[in-house]
C-alpha positions as CSV (number, residue, x, y, z in Angstrom):
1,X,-15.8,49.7,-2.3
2,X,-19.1,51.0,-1.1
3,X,-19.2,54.2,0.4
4,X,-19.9,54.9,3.6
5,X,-22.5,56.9,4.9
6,X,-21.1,60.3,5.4
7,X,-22.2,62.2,2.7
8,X,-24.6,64.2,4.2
9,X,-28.0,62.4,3.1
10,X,-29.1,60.7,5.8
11,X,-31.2,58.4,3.6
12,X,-28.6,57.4,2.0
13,X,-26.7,54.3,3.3
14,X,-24.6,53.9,0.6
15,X,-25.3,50.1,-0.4
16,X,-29.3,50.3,-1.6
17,X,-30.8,52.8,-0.2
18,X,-32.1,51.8,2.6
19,X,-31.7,53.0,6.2
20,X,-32.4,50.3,8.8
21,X,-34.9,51.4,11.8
22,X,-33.1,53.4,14.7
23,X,-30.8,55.3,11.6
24,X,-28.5,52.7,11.1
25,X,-27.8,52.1,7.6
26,X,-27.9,48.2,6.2
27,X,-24.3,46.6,5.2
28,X,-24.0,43.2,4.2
29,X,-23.0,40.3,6.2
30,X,-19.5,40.2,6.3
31,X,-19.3,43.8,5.3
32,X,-18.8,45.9,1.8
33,X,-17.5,43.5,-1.1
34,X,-15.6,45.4,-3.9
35,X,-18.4,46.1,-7.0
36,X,-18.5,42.5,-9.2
37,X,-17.3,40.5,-6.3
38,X,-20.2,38.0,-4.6
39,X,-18.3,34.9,-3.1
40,X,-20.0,32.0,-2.0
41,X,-19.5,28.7,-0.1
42,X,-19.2,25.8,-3.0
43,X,-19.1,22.9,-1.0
44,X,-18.6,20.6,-3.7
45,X,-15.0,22.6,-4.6
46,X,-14.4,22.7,-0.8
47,X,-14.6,18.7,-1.1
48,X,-12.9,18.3,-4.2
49,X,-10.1,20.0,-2.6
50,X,-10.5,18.2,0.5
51,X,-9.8,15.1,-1.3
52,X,-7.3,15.9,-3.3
53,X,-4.9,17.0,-0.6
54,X,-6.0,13.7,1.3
55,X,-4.2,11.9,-1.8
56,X,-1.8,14.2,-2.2
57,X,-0.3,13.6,1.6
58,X,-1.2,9.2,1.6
59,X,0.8,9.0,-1.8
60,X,3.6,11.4,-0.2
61,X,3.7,9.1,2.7
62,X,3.7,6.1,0.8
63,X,6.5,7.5,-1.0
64,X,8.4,7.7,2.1
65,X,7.7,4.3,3.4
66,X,9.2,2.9,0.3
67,X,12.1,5.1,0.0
68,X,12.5,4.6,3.9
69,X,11.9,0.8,3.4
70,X,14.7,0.5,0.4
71,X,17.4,2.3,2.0
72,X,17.0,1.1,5.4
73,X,16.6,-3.0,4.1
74,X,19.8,-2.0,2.0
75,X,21.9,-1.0,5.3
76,X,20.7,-4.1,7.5
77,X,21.7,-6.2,4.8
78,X,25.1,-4.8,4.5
79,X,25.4,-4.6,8.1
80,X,24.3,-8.8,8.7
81,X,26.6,-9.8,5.7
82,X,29.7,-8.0,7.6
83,X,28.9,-9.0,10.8
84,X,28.2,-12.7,9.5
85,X,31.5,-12.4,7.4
86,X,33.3,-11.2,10.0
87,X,31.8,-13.7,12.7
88,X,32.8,-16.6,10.4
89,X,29.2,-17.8,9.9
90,X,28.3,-20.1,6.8
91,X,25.2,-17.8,5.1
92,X,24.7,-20.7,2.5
93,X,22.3,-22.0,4.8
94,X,18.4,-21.2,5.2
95,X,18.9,-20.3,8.7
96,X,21.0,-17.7,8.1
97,X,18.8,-16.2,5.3
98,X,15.8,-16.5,7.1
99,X,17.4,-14.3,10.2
100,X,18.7,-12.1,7.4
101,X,15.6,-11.5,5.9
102,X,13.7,-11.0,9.0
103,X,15.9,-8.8,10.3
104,X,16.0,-6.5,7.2
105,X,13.0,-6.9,4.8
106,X,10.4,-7.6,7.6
107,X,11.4,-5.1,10.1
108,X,12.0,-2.2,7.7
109,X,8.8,-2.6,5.7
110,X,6.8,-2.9,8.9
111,X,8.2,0.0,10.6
112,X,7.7,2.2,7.5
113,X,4.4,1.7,6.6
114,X,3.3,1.4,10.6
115,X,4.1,5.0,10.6
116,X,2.0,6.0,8.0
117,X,-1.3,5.9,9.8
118,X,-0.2,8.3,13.0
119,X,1.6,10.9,10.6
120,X,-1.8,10.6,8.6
121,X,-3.5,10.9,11.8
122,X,-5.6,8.2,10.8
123,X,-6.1,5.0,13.6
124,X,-4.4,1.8,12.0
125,X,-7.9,-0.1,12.9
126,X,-9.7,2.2,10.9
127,X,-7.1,1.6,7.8
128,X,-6.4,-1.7,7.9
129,X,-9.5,-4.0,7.5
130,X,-9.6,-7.4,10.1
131,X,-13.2,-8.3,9.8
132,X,-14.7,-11.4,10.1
133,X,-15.8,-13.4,7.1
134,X,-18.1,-15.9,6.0
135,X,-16.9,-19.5,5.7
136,X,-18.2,-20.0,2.3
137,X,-16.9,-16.3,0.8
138,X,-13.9,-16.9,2.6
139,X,-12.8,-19.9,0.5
140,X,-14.2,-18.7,-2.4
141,X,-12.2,-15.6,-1.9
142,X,-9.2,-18.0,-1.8
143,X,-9.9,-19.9,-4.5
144,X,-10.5,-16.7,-6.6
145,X,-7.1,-15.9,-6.0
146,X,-5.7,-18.9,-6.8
147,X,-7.0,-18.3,-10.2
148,X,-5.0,-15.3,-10.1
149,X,-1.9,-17.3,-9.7
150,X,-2.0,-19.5,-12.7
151,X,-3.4,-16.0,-14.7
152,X,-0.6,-14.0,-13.3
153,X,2.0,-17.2,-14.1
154,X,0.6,-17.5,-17.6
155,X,0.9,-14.0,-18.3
156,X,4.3,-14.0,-17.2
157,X,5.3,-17.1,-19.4
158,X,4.6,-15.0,-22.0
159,X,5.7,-12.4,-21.3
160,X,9.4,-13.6,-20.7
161,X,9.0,-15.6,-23.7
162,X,9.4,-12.4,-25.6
163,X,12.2,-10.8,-23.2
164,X,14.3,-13.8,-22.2
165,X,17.0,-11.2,-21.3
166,X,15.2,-9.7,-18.0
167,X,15.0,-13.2,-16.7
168,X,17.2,-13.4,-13.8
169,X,17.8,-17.2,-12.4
170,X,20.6,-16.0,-10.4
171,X,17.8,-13.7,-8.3
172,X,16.0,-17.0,-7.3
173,X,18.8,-18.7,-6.1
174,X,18.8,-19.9,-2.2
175,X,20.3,-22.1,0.1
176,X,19.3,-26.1,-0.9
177,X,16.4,-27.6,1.4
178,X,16.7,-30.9,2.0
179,X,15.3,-31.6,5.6
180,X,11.8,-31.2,6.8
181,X,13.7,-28.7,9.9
182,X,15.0,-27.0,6.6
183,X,11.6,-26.8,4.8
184,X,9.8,-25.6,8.1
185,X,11.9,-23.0,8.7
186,X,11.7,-21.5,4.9
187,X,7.9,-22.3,5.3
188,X,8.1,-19.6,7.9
189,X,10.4,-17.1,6.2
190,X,9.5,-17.1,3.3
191,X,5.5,-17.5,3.2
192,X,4.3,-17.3,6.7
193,X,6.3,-13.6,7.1
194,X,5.6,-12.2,4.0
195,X,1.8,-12.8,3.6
196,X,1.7,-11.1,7.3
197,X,3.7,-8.2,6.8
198,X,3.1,-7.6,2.9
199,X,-0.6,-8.1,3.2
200,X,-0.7,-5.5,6.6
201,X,1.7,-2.8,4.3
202,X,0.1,-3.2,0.9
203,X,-3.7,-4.5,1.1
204,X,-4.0,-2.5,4.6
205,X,-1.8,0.4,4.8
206,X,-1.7,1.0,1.0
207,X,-5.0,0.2,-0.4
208,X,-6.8,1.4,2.9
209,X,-5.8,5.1,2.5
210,X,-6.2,4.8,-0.6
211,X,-9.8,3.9,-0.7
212,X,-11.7,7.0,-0.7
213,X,-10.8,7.9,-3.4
214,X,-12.4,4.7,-5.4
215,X,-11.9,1.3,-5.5
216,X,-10.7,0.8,-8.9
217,X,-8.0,3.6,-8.3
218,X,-7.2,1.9,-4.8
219,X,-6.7,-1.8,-6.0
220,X,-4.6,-1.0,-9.4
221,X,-2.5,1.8,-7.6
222,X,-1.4,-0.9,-4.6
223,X,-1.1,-3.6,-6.9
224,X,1.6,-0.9,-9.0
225,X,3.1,0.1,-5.7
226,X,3.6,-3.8,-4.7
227,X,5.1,-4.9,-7.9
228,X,7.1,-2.2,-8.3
229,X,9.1,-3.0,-4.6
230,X,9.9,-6.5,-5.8
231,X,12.5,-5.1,-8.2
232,X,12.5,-7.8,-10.5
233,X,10.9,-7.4,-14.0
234,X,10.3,-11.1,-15.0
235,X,8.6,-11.4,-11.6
236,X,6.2,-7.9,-12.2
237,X,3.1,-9.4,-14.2
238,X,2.9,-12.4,-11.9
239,X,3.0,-10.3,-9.3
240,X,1.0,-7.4,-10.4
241,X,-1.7,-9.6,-11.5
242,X,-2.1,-12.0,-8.2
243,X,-1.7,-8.3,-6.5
244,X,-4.8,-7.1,-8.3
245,X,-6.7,-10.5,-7.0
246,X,-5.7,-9.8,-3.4
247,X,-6.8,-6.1,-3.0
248,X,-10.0,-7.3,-5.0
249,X,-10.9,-9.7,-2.3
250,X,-10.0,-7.4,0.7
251,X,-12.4,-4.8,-1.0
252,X,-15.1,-7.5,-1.6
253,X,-14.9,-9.0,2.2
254,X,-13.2,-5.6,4.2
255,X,-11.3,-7.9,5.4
256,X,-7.2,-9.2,4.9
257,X,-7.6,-12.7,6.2
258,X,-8.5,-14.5,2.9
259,X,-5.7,-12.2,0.9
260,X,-3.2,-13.5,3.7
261,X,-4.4,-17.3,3.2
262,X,-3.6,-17.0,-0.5
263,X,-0.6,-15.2,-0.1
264,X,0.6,-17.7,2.2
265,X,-0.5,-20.5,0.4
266,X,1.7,-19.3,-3.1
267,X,4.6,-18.9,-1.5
268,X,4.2,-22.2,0.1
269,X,3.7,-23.8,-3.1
270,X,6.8,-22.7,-4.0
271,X,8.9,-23.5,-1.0
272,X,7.2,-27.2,-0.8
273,X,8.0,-27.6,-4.7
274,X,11.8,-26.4,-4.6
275,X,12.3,-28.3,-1.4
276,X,10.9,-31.8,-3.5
277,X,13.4,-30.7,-6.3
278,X,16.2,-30.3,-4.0
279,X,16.0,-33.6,-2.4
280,X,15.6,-34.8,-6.0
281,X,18.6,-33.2,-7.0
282,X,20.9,-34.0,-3.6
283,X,19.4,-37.0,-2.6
């Protein structure tokens, strides 16, 4: 450290020589710094660090919704299958499974992610994107993702044409739809809920916390995150891929409404199409 000035020489202030007017000798602001030692505000490390915990705490509390979102969907499943076992109520129908999955998927996923935002002391309007959007972008938006679904599909044609083994029928297998009450009701559970609740957790939650930290990083990293909750291998390139399209479009319009249109309007497809092949099949 630098001496103080006490050594008798009252020119001597014991940093460089100098004696301020009045006798006072001059120290540096912030006072004597150890010989070799001159810090000094960076504030490009100061954001770099910034940042870094920022992604640090989103992807912990991502983390946490899914784990939270896993193990609590497990239990309410458990818990409607035992009370509907118990109760004596046929769940081979659509009804049942669209109560079921309301009750478990849909709530749990919500409530996890909803959380998110206040423990990142982040509003959920300033996260999640709801702006308005063009006519014309909007359905080109659409349509852009619509060409993600036949990619995505081709790609995973292919790709279960060289692992057969991680295709799962049994996974796919529902209760038959055979009446338009049926196909209404699936309509809802099945692609009206989902493109809601997915689109708020995963292209609003997700991919808006993500964000600052770049676009590219933000869409690929949700679209992993969203594949990866579906379980199913034979389903992750599809998925992954038509997951790439919809953060895309939310980044292109800051907005969710066209991602929700085209979720809603896959899993439609695929409700409208198994309820033809049921009636088909049973008619």
């Amino acid at each position: 450290m630098y001496p103080p000035n006490n050594n008798g020489n009252p020119g001597y202030s014991g940093y460089n020589n100098y004696t301020a007017p009045g006798g006072y000798p001059y120290a540096p602001a912030g006072g004597y710094y150890p010989q070799g030692y001159y810090p000094f505000y960076n504030p490009y490390e100061y954001e770099r660090r910034r940042k870094s915990r920022d992604l640090f705490l989103s992807s912990l509390f991502i983390g946490l919704a899914v784990i939270f979102m896993t193990i609590t969907s497990s239990l309410l499943y458990i818990f409607t299958s035992s009370a509907a076992f118990f109760a004596h109520i046929n769940t081979d129908t659509v009804y049942f499974e669209a109560v079921q999955y309301i009750f478990t998927v849909s709530v749990s996923m919500f409530t996890g992610f909803l959380f998110i935002c206040p423990l990142r002391k982040k509003r959920v309007s300033d996260v999640v994107v709801l702006h308005r959007v063009r006519p014309i972008l909007f359905i080109g938006c659409v349509l852009m993702c619509c060409l993600g679904m036949i990619i995505g599909n081709i790609v995973s044609g292919v790709f279960i044409s060289f692992f057969p083994e991680i295709e799962n029928p049994a996974l796919f297998e529902s209760a038959p739809v055979t009446t338009i009450e049926e196909l209404i009701v699936e309509l809802l559970y099945v692609a009206a809920i989902p493109a809601l609740v997915e689109e708020f957790c995963f292209r609003g939650v997700v991919l808006g916390l993500l964000r600052p930290h770049g676009k590219l990083f933000s869409v690929v990293a949700s679209a992993v995150i969203f594949s990866a909750i579906h379980g199913n291998f034979a389903q992750i390139p599809f998925v992954f891929i038509f997951a790439l399209f919809l953060a895309g479009v939310v980044i292109k319009t800051d907005s969710l409404w066209p991602a929700i249109t085209a979720h809603f309007l896959n899993n439609a497809t695929s409700c409208v199409y198994s309820y033809f092949t049921a009636v088909r099949f049973y008619g």
